[in-house]
C-alpha positions as CSV (number, residue, x, y, z in Angstrom):
1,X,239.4,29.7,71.1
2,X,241.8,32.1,69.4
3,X,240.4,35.6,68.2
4,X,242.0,34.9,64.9
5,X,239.2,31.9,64.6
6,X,236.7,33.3,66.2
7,X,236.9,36.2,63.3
8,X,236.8,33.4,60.7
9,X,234.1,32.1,62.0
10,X,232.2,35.2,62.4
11,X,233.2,36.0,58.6
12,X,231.4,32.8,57.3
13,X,228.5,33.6,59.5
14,X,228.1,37.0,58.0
15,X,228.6,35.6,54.8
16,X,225.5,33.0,55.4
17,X,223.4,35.6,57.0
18,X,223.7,37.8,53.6
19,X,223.2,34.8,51.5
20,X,220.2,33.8,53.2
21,X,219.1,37.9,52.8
22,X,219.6,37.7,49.0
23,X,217.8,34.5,48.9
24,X,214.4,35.8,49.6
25,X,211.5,33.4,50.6
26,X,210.3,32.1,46.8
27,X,209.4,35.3,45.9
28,X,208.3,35.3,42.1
29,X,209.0,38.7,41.6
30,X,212.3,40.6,42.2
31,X,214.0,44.1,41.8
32,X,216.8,45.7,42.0
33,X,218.4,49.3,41.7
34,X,221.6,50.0,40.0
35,X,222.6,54.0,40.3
36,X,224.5,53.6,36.3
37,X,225.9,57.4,36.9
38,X,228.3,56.2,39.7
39,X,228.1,52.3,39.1
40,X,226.7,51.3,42.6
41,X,223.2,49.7,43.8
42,X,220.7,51.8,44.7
43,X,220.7,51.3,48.6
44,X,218.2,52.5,50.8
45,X,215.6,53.4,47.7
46,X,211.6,53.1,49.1
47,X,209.3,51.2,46.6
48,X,205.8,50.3,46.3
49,X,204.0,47.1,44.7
50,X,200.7,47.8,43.4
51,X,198.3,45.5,41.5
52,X,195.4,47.0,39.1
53,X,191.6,46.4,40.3
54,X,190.6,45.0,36.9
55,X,186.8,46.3,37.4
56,X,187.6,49.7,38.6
57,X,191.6,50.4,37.0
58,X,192.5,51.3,40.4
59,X,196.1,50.2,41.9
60,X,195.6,48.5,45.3
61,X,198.9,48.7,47.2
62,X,200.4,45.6,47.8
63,X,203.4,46.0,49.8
64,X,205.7,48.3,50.7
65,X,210.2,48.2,51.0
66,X,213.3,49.9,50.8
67,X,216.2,48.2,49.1
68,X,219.3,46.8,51.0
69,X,222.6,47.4,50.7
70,X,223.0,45.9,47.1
71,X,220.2,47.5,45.9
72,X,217.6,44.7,46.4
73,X,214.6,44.4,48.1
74,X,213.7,40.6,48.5
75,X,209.8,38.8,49.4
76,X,208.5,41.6,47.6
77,X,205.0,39.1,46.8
78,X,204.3,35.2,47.7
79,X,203.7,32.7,44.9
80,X,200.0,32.5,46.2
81,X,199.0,36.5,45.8
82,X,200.9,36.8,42.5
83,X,197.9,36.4,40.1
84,X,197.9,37.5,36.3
85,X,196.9,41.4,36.1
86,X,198.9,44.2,35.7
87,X,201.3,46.1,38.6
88,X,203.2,48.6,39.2
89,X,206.5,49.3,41.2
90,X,206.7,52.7,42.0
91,X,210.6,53.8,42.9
92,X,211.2,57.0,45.1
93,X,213.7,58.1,43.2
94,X,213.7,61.6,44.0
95,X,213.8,61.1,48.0
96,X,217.0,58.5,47.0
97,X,218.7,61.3,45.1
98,X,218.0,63.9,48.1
99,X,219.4,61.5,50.4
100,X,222.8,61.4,48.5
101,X,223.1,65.6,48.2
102,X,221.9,65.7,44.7
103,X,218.7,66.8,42.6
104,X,217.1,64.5,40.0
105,X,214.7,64.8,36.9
106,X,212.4,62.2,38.0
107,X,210.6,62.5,41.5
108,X,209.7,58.7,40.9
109,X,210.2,56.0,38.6
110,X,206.8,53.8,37.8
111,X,207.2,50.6,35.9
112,X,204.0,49.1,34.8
113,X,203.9,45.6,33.7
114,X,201.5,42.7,32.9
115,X,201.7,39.0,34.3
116,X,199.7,36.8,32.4
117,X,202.0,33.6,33.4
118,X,202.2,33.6,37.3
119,X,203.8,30.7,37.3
120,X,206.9,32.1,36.3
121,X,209.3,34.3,38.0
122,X,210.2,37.5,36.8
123,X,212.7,40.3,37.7
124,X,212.0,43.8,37.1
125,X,215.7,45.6,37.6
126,X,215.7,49.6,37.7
127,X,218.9,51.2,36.1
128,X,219.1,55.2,36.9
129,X,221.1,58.3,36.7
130,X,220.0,61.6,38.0
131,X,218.6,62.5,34.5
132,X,218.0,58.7,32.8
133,X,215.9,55.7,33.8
134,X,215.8,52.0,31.8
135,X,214.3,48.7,33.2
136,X,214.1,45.4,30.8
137,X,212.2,41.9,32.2
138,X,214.6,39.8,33.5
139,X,214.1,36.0,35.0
């Protein structure tokens, strides 16, 4: 085989692999991190999932990630633990900003939200600057 088609191939394979990254395993929840002061995702950014204990208002953590490359950060919850209540994603916002030579306002970003249909999927996006933060609920 020629090394010309063996790098087409290996392009479509990479391309499938990413795909199949982005695709996430049914997950009814999803983020993503858009640094708006430069215009690229926020790669590399650690966040927490945390669901309130209804009897005691404690957060239970959930799960753990760090966003990829586009600023995403897939299978964040299964369709069977997502159950109405309120959660948090917590964003390490500050430790992202270190990591790029720069200071920040925020040490963290928490987004609290409440689910009361589970059954639907939801998509909680994170849009920062050094000194700014918005979200809005997506689908």
């Amino acid at each position: 085989m020629s090394t010309r088609r063996l790098q087409h191939i290996k392009g479509h394979l990479l391309v499938e692999d990413k795909s199949a990254e982005m695709a996430a395993p049914n997950s009814p929840l999803t983020t993503h991190v858009l640094n708006t002061g430069i215009g690229v995702p926020g790669a590399r950014v650690a966040l927490s999932l945390h669901r309130m204990d209804s009897s005691t208002s404690l957060w239970n953590l959930l799960t753990t990630g760090t966003t990829n490359d586009d600023g995403r950060c897939p299978g964040l919850i299964s369709r069977e633990q997502f159950t109405p209540a309120v959660y948090k994603l917590r964003f390490e916002t500050g430790k992202y900003w270190e990591s790029l030579g720069e200071t920040s306002f925020y040490p963290y970003v928490e987004i609290v939200f409440t689910i009361t249909d589970h059954s639907q999927n939801f998509h909680i996006p994170l849009l920062c600057s050094r000194f700014s933060y918005s979200t809005y609920r997506g689908s």
